[in-house]
Phi, psi and omega in degrees: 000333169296262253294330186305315175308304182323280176305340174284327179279352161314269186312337182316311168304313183273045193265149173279160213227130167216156199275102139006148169211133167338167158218171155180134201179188194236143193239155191214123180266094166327354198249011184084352179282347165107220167257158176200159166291097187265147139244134199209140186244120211273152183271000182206127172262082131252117166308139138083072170227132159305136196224130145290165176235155136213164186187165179224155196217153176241129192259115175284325165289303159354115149305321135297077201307274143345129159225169183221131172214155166232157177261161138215151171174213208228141182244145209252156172306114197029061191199182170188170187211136190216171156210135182240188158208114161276137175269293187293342184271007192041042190213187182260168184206161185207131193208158189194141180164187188312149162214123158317048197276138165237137161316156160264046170255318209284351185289325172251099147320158172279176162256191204271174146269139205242139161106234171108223182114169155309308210086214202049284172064352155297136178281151199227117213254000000 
């Protein structure tokens, strides 16, 4: 059974490497503190992906002002829909707002198009 750490640190170079992407947007705690103003930073900027979070959001109505959660849930063309658990605040969330989102397009562009012309190409005497 030691060896089992060993192969999982094997595998970590062929593990997939994905980008971060911003979140911001507004949340709402089940737990009475209300709505609040979230930041989040996402485990993937690729659109129409399941994505984690973590993030901390500020409740202005609240007497516990401050919160920290992590999330999960799914991002959208520059938009996300997440769900959580705030640890100071001890309830669940739900937030929704703006994402730092990229097309899956942009990693392969089409190419361009090349040539165009008349056509023909015969000499004409």
């Amino acid at each position: 059974m030691k060896m089992m750490p060993l192969l999982l640190l094997g595998l970590l170079p062929f593990s997939a490497q994905a980008d971060p992407a911003a979140f911001v947007g507004i949340s709402y705690s089940f737990g009475g503190s209300g709505v609040g103003i979230s930041i989040k930073i996402l485990s993937d900027d690729e659109e129409d992906q399941v994505v984690a979070a973590v993030g901390a959001t500020y409740y202005p109505m609240a007497a516990d002002k401050f919160g920290i959660d992590l999330s999960a849930g799914y991002a959208f063309d520059n938009a996300a829909v997440l769900v959580g658990w705030d640890f100071l605040q001890k309830s669940v969330q739900v937030s929704a707002g703006w994402a730092d989102t990229e097309d899956d397009d942009s990693d392969n562009p089409s190419p361009a198009v090349v040539g165009g012309g008349g056509g023909g190409g015969g000499a004409v005497n």
